[in-house]
C-alpha positions in Angstrom: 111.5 -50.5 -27.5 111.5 -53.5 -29.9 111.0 -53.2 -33.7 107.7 -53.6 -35.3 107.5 -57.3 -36.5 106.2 -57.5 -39.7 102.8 -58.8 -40.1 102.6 -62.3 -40.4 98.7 -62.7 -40.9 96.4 -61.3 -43.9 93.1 -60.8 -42.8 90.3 -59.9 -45.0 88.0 -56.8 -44.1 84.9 -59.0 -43.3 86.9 -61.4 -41.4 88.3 -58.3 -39.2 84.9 -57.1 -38.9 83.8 -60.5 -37.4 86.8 -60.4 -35.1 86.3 -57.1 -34.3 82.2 -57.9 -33.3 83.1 -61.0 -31.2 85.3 -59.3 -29.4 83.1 -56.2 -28.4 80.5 -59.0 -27.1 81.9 -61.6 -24.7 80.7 -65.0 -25.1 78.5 -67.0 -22.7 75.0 -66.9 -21.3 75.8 -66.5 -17.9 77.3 -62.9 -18.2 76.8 -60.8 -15.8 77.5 -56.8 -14.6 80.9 -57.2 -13.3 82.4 -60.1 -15.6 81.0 -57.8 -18.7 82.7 -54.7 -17.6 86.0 -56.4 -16.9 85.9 -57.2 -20.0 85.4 -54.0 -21.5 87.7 -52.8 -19.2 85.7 -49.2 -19.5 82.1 -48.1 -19.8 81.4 -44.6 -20.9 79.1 -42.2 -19.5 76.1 -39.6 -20.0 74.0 -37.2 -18.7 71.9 -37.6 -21.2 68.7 -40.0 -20.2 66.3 -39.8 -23.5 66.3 -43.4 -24.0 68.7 -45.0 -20.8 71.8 -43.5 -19.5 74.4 -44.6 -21.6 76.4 -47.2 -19.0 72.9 -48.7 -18.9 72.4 -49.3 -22.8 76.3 -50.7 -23.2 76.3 -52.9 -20.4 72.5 -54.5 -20.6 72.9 -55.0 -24.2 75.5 -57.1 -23.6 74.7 -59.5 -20.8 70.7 -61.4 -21.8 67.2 -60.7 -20.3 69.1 -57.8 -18.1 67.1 -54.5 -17.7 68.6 -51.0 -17.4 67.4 -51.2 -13.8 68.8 -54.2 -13.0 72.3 -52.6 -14.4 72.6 -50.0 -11.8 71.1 -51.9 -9.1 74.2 -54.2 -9.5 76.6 -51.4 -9.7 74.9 -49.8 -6.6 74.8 -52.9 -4.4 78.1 -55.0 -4.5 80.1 -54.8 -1.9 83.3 -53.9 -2.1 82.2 -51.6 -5.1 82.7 -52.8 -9.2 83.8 -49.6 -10.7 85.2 -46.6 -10.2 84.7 -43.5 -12.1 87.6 -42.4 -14.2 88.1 -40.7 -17.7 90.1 -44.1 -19.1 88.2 -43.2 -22.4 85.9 -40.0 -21.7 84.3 -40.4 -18.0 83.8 -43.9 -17.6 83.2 -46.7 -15.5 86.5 -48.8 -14.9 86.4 -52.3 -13.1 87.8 -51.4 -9.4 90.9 -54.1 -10.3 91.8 -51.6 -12.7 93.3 -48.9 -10.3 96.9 -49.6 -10.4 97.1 -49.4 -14.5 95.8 -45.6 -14.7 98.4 -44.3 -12.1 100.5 -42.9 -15.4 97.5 -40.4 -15.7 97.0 -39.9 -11.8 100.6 -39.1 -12.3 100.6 -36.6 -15.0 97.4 -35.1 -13.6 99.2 -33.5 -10.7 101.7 -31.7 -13.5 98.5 -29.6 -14.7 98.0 -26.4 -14.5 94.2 -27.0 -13.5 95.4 -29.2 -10.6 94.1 -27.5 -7.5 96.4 -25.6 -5.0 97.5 -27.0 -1.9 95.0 -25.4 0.3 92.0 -25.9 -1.9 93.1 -29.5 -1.8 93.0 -29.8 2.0 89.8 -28.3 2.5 88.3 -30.2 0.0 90.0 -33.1 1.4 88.9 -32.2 5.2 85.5 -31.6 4.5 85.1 -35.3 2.9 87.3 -37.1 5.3 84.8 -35.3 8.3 81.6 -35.8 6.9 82.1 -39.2 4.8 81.3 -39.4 0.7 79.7 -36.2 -0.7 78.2 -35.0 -3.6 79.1 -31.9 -5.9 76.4 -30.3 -4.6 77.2 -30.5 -0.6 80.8 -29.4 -1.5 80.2 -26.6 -4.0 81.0 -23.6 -2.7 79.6 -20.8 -5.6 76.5 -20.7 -7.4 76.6 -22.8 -10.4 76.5 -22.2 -13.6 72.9 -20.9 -15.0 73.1 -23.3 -18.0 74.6 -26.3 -16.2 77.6 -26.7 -18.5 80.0 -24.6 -17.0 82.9 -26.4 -14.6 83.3 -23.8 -11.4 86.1 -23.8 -9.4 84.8 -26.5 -7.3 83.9 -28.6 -9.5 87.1 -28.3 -11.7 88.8 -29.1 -8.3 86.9 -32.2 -7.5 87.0 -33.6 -11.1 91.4 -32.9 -11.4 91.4 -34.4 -7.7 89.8 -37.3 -8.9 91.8 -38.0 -12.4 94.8 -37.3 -9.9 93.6 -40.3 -7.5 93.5 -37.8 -4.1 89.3 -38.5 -4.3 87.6 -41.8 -5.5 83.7 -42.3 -6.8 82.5 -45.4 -6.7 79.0 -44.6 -5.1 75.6 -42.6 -6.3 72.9 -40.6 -4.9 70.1 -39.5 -6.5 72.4 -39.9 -10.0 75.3 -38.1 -8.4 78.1 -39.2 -7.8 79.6 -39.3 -4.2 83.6 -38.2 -3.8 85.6 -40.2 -1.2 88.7 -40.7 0.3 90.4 -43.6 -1.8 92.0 -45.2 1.4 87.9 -45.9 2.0 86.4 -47.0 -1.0 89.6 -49.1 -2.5 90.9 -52.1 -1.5 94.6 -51.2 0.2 96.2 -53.8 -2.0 95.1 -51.7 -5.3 96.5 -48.2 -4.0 99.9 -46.8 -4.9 100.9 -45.7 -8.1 104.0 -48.4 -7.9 103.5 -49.1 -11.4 105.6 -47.2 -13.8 103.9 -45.3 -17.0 105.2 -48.2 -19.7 104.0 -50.8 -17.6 100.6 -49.4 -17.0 100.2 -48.7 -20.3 101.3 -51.6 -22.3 99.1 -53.6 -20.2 95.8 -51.1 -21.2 96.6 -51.6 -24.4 96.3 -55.6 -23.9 93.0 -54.8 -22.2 91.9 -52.8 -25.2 93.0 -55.1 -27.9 91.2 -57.7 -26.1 88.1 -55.6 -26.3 88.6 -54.1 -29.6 89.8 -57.5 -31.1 91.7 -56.2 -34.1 92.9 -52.4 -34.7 95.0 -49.7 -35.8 97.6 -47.8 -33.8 94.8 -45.0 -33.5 92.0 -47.1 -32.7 93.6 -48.2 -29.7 95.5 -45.0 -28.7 91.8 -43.8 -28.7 90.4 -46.4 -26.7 92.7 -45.1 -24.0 92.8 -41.6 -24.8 96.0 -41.6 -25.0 99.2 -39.8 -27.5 99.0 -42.6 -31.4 102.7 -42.2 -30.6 103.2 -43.1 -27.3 100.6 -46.6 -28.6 103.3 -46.9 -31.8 106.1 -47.0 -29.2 104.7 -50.1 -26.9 103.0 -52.0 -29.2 105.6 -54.3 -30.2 106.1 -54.8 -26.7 102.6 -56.0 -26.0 101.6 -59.8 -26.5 99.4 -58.5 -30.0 100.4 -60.1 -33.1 100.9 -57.7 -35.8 98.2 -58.3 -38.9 97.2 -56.8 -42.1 94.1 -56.2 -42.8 92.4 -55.6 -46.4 92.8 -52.1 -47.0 94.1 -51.0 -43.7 97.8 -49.7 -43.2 98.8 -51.7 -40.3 96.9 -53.2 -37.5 97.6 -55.3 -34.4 95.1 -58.1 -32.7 94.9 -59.7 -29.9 96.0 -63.4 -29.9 92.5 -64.6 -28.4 90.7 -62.5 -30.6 92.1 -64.4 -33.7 92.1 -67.7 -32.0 88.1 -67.6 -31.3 85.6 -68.9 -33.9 84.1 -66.1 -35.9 81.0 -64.0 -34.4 78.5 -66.3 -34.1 75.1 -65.2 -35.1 73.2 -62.5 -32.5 70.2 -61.4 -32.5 69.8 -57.7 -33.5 70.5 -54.9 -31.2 70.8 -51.0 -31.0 73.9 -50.2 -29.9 73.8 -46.9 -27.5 75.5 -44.2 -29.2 78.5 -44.2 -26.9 79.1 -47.8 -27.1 82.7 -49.3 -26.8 82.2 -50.5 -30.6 81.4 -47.6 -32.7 83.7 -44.7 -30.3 85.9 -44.3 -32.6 84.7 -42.9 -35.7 87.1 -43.7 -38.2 87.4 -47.3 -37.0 83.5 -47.7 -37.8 84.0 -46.4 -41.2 87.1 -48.5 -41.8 85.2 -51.6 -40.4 81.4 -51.2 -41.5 81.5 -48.4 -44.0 79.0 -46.6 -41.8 79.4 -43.0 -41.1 78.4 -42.5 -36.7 77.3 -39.6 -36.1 76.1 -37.6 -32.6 74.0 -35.1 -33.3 72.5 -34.7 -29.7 74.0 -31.3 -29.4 73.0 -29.3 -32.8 70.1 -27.0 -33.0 67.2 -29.7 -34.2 67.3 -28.2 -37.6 71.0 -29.3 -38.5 70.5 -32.6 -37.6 70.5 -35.3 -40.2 69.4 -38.7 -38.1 67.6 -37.5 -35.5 68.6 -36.3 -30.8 69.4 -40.0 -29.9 70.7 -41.6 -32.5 71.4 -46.1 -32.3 73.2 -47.7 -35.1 71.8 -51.1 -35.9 73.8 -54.2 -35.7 72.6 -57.5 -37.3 75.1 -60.4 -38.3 77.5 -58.3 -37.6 76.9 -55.1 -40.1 75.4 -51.8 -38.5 72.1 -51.7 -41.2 69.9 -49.3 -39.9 69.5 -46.3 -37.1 67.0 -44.8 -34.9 66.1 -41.9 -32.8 64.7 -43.7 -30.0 63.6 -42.5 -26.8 61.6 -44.1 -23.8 58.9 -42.3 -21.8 56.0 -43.9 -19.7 54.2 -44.1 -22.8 57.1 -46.7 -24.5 59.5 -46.7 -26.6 59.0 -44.1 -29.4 60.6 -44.2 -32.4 60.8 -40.7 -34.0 62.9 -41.3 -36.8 64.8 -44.0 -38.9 66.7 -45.0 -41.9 68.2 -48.0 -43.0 71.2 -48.3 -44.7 71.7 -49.4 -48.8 73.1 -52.5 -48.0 70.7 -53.5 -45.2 69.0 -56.1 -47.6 64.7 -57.3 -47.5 65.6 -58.5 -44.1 66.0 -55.2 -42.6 62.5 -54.4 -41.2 62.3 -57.6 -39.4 65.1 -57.2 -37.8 64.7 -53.5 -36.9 61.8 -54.2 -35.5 63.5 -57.5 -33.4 65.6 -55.2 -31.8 63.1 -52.8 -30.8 61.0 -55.4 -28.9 64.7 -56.4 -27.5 65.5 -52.6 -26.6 61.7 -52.0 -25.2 62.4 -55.1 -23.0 65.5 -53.5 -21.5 64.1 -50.0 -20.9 61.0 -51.9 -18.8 58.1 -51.6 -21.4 55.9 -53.8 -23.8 54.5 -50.6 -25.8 56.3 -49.3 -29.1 55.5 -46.3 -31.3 56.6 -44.9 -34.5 55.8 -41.4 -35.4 54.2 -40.5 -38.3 57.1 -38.9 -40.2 59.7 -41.3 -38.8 60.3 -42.1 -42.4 59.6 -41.8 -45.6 55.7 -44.0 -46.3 57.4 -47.0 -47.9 59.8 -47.6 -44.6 57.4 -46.4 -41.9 54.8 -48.9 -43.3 57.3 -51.6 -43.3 58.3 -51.0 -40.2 55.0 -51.0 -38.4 54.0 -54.7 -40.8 57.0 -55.7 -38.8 56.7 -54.2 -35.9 52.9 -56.5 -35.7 
């Protein structure tokens, strides 16, 4: 392991903030579904369909005048596949180019306790390699769960067989997805797990400095879901120059990151709550000074902001939030706040990204509910919204 350089650049919080932005978005106007999630290098997702599913809001927010239809449609259409599904952050859609880096987990998957047995593995194994691709629900043996949060056994034996690389998803049906044999969904030259773990890993953290732009040991050990000491250890052996940043105890960035212009100006957008910019918590307080919140899974009367929860970014500060959902009716608004600093300007451009947002989800309509706010804000809101 080589010593940790000392910093040789000062950067000051906004200017981190606008590296951090530019980073998150890729440049051009010719983005597309593939080029933007080989840049992200990993998409989240959710069951949870409120609003969009959250692949859906991450990637379409990021590539213009792209629906939440036309995302999947891409990912269900190209041949060979884009993505698989793997838990690089939580589950998440990795670019398929991607396979070799994550065979340090594949690897240490198989070490588990939860890692199925031998003969549960064959017949798993049989059954898909007779019958082709397979949902969880052609292959689950017992009843499941009454609530549908319990993992059975067969489901904790497909998802472990997955992480472990003995299945591959890179396929749907009806919003499941379909287990395979990797040897038929993967390109040959990607299989193996040739690479060992340092390598894999140093190179994921590249990918997620390039994504994240500018970060802390923890923010990118998150990003990867992976041991803060095991990113300490190999980030003086990656190609990121080592910064400080204005009240930050260390970071590291990534060379292009600090060689692009600062963010340039965007038009407002909701960001999906599991969005590769605000996942780590204590990186969006450290960055924006804004305090993200999920709240999707408290009884209704604990929560503060609302089921569905999108922070607001606008030249590149998150001002605002909403509870948003979409239905045939629209996109509904039923609650929202705005945040001290989010300046006169703030209506117009909540209400900019709303027509952006309704746009994506595949309506014209928008409504805010009556309490949404308190009267000064809801009025504002619906001036703007005109």
């Amino acid at each position: 392991m080589s010593a940790t350089p000392r910093p040789g650049l000062e950067l000051s919080l906004a200017h981190a903030r606008s590296i951090a932005v530019a980073a998150a978005f890729p440049p051009g106007d010719r983005l597309d579904v593939p080029s933007t999630l080989g840049h992200l290098h990993a998409v989240q997702l959710d069951s949870i369909s409120v609003l969009a599913r959250a692949h859906q809001l991450t990637l379409a927010t990021r590539i213009p005048h792209t629906t939440t239809r036309d995302v999947d449609a891409a990912l269900n259409s190209a041949s060979p596949p884009t993505a698989f599904v793997y838990p690089a952050h939580a589950l998440s859609l990795v670019p398929l180019t991607d396979w070799p880096l994550w065979a340090f987990r594949r690897r240490h998957t198989r070490t588990r306790p939860q890692y199925p047995d031998p003969g549960q593995r064959a017949a798993l194994l049989a059954r898909i390699r007779a019958d082709g691709p397979l949902p969880l629900r052609s292959l689950r043996t017992e009843q499941p769960t009454t609530t549908g949060w319990g993992w059975g056994p067969t489901k904790t034996a497909l998802e472990f067989m997955v992480w472990a690389g003995d299945l591959a998803c890179t396929r749907y049906t009806a919003g499941q997805r379909l287990f395979d044999l990797p040897e038929r969904c993967i390109p040959h030259p990607l299989l193996g797990d040739d690479l060992d773990d340092d390598t894999c890993l140093t190179r994921l953290l590249e990918h997620a400095a390039k994504t994240l732009g500018v970060g802390t040991v923890d923010d990118f050990a998150d990003y990867l879901r992976i041991r803060p000491a095991s990113a300490a250890r190999l980030l003086p052996d990656t190609a990121l120059t080592p910064v400080a940043v204005q009240g930050w105890s260390s970071a590291w960035a990534h060379p292009s990151a600090l060689a692009r212009p600062e963010a340039a100006r965007r038009e407002p957008v909701f960001l999906g709550p599991f969005d590769n910019l605000i996942w780590h918590r204590p990186r969006v307080q450290r960055l924006f000074g804004f305090t993200q919140v999920f709240e999707a899974y408290k009884p209704a009367a604990r929560r503060e902001h609302g089921y569905y929860v999108c922070p607001l970014l606008a030249d590149g500060q998150l001002v605002a939030r909403a509870d948003l959902a979409s239905t045939s009716a629209g996109l509904t608004i039923h609650q929202a706040s705005f945040e001290p600093h989010a300046g006169p300007e703030a209506a117009a451009r909540f209400a900019s990204a709303c027509h952006t947002l309704a746009t994506t989800t595949g309506t014209d309509r928008i409504t805010v509910q009556a309490d949404a706010a308190d009267p000064h804000t809801s009025a504002a809101l619906r001036k703007a919204l005109r």
